[in-house]
C-alpha positions in Angstrom: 0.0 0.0 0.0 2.1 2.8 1.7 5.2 2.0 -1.0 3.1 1.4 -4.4 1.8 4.8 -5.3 5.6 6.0 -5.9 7.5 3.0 -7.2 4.7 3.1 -10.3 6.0 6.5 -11.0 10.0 5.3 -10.5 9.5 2.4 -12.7 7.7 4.2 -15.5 9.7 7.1 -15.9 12.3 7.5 -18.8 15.3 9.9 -18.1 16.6 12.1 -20.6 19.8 13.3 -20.8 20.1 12.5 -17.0 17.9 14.8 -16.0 15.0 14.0 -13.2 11.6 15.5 -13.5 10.2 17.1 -10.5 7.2 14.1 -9.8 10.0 12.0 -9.7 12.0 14.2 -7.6 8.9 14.2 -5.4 8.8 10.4 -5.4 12.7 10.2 -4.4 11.9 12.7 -1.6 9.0 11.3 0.1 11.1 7.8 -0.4 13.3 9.7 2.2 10.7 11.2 4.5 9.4 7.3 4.8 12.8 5.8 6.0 13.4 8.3 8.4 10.5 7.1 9.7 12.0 4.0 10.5 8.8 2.1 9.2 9.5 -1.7 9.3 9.2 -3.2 5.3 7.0 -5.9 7.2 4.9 -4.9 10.2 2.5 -6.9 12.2 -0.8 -5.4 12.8 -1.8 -6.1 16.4 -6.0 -6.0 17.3 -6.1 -3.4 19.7 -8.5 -4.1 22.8 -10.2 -1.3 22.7 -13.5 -1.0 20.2 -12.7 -0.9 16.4 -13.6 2.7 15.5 -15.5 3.9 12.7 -14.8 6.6 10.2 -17.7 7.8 7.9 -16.5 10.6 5.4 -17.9 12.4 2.2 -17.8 15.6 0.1 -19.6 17.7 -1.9 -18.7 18.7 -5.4 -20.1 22.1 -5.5 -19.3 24.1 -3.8 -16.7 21.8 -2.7 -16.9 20.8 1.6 -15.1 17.8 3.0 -17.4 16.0 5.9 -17.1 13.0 8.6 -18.8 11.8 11.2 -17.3 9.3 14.2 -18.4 6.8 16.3 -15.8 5.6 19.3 -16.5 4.2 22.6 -19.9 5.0 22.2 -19.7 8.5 21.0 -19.9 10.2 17.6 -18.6 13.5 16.5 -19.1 15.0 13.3 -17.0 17.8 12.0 -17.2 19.7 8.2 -15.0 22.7 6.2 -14.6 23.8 3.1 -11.1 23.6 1.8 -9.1 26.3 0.8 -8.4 27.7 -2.8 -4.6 27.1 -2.1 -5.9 23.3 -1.3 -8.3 23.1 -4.4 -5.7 24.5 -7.1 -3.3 21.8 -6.5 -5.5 19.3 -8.5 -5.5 19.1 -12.3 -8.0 21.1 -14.4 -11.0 18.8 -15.1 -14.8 19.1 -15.5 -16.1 16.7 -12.5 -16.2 19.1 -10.2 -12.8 17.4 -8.8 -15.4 15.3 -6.9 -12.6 12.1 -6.6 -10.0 14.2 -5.4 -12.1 16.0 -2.7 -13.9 12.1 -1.7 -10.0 11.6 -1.2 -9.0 15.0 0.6 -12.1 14.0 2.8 -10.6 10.7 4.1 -7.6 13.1 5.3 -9.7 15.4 6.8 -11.8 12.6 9.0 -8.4 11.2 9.6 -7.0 14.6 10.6 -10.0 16.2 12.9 -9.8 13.3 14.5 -6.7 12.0 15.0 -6.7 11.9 19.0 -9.6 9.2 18.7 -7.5 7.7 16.0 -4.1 7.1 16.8 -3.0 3.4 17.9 -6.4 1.8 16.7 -7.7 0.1 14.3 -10.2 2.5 11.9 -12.7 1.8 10.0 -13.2 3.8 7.1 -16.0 4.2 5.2 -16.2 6.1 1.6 -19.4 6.1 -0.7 -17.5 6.9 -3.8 -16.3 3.9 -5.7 -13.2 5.5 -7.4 -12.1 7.1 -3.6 -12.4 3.8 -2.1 -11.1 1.8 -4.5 -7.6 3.9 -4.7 -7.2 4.2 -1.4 -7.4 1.0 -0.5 -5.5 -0.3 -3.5 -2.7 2.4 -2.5 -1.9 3.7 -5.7 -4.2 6.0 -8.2 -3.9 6.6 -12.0 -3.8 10.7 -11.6 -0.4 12.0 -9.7 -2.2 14.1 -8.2 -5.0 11.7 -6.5 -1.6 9.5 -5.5 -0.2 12.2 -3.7 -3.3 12.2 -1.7 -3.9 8.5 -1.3 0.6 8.3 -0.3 -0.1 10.8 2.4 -3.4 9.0 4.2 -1.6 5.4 4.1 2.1 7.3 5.2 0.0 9.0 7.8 -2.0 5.8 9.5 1.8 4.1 9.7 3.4 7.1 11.5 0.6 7.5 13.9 0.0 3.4 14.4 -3.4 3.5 12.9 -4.6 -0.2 11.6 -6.4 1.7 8.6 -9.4 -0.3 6.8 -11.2 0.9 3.7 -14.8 0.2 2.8 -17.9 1.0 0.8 -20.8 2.2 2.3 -24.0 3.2 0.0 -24.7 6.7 -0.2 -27.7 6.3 1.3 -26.5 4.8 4.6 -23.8 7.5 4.7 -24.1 10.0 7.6 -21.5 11.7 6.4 -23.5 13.4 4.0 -25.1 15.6 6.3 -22.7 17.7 7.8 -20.9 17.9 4.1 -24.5 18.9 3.2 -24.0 21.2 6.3 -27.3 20.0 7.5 -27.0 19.3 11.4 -30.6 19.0 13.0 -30.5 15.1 12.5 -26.9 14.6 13.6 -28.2 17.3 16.7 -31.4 15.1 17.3 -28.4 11.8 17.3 -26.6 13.6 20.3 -24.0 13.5 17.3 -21.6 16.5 18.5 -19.7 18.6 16.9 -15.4 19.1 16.3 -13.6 21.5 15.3 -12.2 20.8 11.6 -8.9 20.0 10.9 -6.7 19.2 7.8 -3.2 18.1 9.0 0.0 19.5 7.6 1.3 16.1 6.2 -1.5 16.8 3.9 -0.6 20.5 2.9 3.3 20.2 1.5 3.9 23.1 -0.4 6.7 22.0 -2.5 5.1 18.7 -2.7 1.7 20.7 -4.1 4.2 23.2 -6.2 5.8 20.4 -8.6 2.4 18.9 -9.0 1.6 22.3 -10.4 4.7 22.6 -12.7 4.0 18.6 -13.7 0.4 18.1 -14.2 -1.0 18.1 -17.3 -4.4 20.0 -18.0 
């Protein structure tokens, strides 16, 4: 998972005259940032005792908002933002309302905003968009810009010890769409409360996002 999104990029690349491109750069860089982790190539999941927790998320095309909702130890938080202009003009130029990369960005953002009820256990996640959860729990994506996204969230569970899990839930059964809806009277009725939204800076690199600019193609 963790390693695939940038050996696909390494392994298909052809050098001329020597000379690197910036993705690959990028790939050769986060490389780095990984084995100074100190991230064991093969490491044993332990079950944690305490309950499994689990991660609804979804977002909205347009305008574009990123939502989750949590249940742990018998609680539930929700928690909803709209990301940034610097966060949205990373992507490449296409006409679907970026509505994969945000259903991505939105897996970062649960995982982010609630990282305190994450970290050390085993989390559930659950995506409504085939193409989001498909990727991400493949490890790699076709677009570099979606693997960038998909590299930090797997990069992110192993340095904070989070057993991550990726599954499809239908649309219909996802609370999550309510607070990227920003509708809050049923998660309110729920005693579902709110958090204050978060989007961790392993997900913001600047010069990661500034030779995605300089590389992508429109």
């Amino acid at each position: 998972g963790l390693g695939d999104v940038y050996k696909r990029q390494l392994f298909t690349h052809k050098c001329k005259y020597g000379r690197l491109p910036r993705h690959v750069r990028l790939c050769l860089e986060w490389w780095t940032q990984v084995m100074r982790l100190e991230i064991s190539q093969l490491r044993k999941w332990s079950e944690s005792e305490r309950s499994v927790v689990q991660l609804f998320v979804d977002a909205r095309g347009t305008p574009p908002r990123l939502g989750a909702v949590i249940a742990v130890d018998n609680r539930g938080f929700y928690s909803d933002m709209e990301p940034s202009e610097d966060v949205l003009k990373n992507f490449r130029k296409r006409n679907d309302s970026q509505i994969m990369g945000l259903e991505l960005l939105a897996i970062a953002f649960g995982l982010s905003s609630f990282l305190e009820m994450c970290a050390g256990r085993t989390v559930r996640v659950w995506s409504d968009n085939v193409g989001a959860e498909s990727c991400a729990r493949r490890g790699s994506a076709k677009s570099f810009d979606h693997n960038c996204i998909v590299h930090c969230i797997w990069l992110f569970a192993a340095k904070y010890g989070i057993n991550l899990r990726i599954d499809r839930v239908p649309t219909k059964d996802n609370i999550s769409d309510l607070p990227s809806r920003e509708e809050y009277g049923l998660l309110e009725h729920a005693h579902i409360k709110p958090h204050k939204p978060h989007l961790c800076a392993e997900f913001l690199r600047p010069e990661a996002w500034k030779s995605l600019r300089l590389t992508s193609r429109v």
